[in-house]
C-alpha positions in Angstrom: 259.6 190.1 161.1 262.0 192.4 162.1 265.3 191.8 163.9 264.9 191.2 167.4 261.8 189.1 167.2 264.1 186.8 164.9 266.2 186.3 167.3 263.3 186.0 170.0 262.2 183.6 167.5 265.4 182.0 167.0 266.1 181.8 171.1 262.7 179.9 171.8 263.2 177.2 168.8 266.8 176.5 170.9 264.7 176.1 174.4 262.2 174.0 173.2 264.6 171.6 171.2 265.5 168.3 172.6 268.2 167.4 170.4 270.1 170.7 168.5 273.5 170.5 166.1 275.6 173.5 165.0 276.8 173.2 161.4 279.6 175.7 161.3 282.0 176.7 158.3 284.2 179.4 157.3 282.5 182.6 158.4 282.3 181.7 162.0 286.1 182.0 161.8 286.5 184.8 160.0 286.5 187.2 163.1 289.4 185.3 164.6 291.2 186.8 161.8 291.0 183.6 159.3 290.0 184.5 156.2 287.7 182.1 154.1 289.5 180.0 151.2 286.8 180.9 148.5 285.7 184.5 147.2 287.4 187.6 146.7 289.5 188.1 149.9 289.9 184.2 149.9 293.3 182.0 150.7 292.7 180.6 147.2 293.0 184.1 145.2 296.7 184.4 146.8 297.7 180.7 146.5 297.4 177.9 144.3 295.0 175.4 145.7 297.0 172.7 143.9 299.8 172.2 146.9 296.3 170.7 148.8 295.9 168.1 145.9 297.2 164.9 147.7 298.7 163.7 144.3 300.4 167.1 144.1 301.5 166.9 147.6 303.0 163.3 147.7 305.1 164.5 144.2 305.9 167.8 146.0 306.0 167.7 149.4 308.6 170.2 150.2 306.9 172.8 147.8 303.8 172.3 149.6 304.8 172.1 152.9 305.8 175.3 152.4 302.6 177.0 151.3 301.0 174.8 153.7 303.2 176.3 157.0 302.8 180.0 155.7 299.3 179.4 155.7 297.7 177.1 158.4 300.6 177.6 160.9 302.2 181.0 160.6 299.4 182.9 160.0 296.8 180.6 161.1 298.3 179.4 164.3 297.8 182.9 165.8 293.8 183.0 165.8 292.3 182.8 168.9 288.3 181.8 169.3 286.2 184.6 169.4 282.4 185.1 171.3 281.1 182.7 168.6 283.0 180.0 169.3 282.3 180.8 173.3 278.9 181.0 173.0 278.4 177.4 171.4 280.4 176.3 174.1 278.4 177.6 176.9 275.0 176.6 175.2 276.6 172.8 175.1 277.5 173.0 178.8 273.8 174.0 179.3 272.6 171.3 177.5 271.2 173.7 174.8 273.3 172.0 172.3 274.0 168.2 171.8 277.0 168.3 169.2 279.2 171.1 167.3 280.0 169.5 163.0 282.6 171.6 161.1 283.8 172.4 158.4 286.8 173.9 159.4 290.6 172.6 160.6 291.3 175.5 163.2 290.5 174.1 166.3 289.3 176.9 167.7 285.8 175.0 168.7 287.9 173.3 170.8 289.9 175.8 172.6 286.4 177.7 173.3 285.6 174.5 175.5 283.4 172.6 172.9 284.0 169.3 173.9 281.1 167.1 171.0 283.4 168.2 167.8 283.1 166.6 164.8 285.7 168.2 162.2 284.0 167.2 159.2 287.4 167.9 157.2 290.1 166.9 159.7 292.0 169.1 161.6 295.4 171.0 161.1 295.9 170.5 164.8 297.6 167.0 164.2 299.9 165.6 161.5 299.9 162.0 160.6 302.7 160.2 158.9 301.8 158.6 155.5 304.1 155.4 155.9 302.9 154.2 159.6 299.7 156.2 160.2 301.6 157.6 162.9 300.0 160.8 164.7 301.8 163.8 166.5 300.5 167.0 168.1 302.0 170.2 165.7 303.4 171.4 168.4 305.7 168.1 168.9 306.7 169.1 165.3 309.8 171.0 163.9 308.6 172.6 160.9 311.7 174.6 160.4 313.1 171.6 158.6 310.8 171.0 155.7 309.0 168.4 154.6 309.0 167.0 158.4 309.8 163.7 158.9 308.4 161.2 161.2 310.5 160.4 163.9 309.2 156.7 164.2 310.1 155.4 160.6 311.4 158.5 158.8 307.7 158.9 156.3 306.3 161.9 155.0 304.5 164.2 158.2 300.6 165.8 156.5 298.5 167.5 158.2 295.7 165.7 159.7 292.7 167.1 157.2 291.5 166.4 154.0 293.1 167.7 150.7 291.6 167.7 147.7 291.3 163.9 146.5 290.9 162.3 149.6 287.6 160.6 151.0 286.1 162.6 154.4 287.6 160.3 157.0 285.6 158.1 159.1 284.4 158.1 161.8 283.6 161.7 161.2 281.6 161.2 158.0 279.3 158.9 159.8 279.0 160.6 163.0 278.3 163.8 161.2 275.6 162.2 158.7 273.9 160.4 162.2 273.6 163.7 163.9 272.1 165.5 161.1 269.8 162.9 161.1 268.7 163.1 164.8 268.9 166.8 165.1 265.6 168.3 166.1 267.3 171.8 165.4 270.4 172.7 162.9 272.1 175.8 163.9 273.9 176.7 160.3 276.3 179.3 160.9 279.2 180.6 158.3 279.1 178.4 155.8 277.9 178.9 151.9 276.7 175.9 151.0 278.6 175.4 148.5 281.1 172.3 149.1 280.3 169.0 149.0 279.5 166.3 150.7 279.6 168.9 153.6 276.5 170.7 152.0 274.8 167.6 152.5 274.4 167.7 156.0 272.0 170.6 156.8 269.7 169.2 153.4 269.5 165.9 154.9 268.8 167.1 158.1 265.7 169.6 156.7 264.5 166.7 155.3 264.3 164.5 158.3 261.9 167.8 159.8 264.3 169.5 161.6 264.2 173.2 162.2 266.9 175.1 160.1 268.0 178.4 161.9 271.1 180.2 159.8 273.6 183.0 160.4 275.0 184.3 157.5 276.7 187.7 156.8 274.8 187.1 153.2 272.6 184.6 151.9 273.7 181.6 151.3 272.8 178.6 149.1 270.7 177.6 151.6 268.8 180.5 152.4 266.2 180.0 149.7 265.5 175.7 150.0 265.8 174.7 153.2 266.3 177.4 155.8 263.2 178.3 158.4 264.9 181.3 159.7 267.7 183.4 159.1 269.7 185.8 161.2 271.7 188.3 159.0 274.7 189.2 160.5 278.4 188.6 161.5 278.3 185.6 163.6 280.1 186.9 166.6 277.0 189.4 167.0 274.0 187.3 166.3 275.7 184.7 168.4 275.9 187.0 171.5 272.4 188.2 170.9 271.2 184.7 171.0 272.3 184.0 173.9 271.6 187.1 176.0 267.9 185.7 175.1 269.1 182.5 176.6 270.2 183.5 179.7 273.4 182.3 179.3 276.7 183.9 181.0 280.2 184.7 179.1 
């Protein structure tokens, strides 16, 4: 089947579906200029993942509130959404898609005009203090003075998303595991496969008989168990393409 008819393909299993969930991860951001954390060009091959262990952090904070602003505020604060992130927007306000899970902390979902977001992982758009539970808005934030205190009681400020030794947060994890489970249609776009319990999702939803449609630059881990059809190609591209056979408007 060559490339168009995939995506003639793709555009009719979205149409026909009552009840459709986009499972998005690191390469739908990459062409808002957010590089992915793992592989070659990845965050983690410049930094030591470490300053994201919570046991790390709470020994460390300054050290890692350091790393942590060069990385998801500096550089990441800049990134904008790009036709990807439009386009799943416009198919949710056409009622071509029910509810938006990801992977990622950017919030660029969000700013599209997604409005069903689950961020499977948190988000680096809020920071929560660890004495009072506490949440601000970055932007309420000075993070000029490092670590950043809250202004309630004076505890250590983190960013609102999961580090490495902490439990997905509820009520994401169940609202995430409920949708896979109702979709009728995953949408799998940018993400490897690779960490868990995020992986989960798309598995569990294959097995409850729902159509798995994926957008990948490369194949991914799961291209060859549970995918039905898979789009090759950035995911601004194939995302535009989709929904020029939708009739949507950008």
């Amino acid at each position: 089947m060559d490339h168009s008819r995939h995506i003639n393909r793709a555009a009719e299993i979205l149409k026909s579906s009552s009840h459709t969930v986009a499972f998005t991860g690191a390469g739908i951001s990459v062409e808002s200029g957010i590089p992915p954390f793992r592989g070659e060009n990845g965050l983690w091959s410049r930094y030591d993942p470490t300053v994201l262990d919570i046991h790390y952090f709470l020994k460390h904070p300054a050290h890692s509130w350091q790393v942590i602003k060069e990385i998801f505020y500096d550089f990441f604060g800049k990134a904008r959404p790009n036709p990807a992130h439009f386009v799943l927007a416009e198919m949710e306000r056409r009622n071509l898609l029910q509810s938006i899970i990801t992977q990622n902390i950017d919030h660029l979902h969000q700013q599209a005009g997604s409005r069903r977001v689950i961020e499977f992982h948190g988000t680096s758009h809020t920071l929560r203090c660890m004495r009072c539970n506490r949440q601000f808005l970055v932007e309420q934030i000075n993070l000029d003075e490092l670590p950043p205190s809250c202004s309630s009681c004076g505890g250590l400020l983190k960013p609102d998303f999961v580090f490495f030794g902490e439990p997905i947060p509820e009520p994401a994890r169940s609202d995430s595991f409920n949708e896979a489970a109702q979709a009728e249609v995953m949408l799998v776009i940018g993400s490897t496969g690779e960490i868990m319990p995020a992986s989960m999702l798309p598995s569990m939803a294959g097995e409850k008989g729902a159509t798995i449609i994926e957008v990948n630059v490369e194949p991914s881990n799961f291209s060859n168990s549970i995918t039905d059809l898979f789009l090759q190609g950035k995911a601004a591209g194939i995302l535009k393409e989709l929904a020029q056979n939708l009739a949507l408007s950008l």
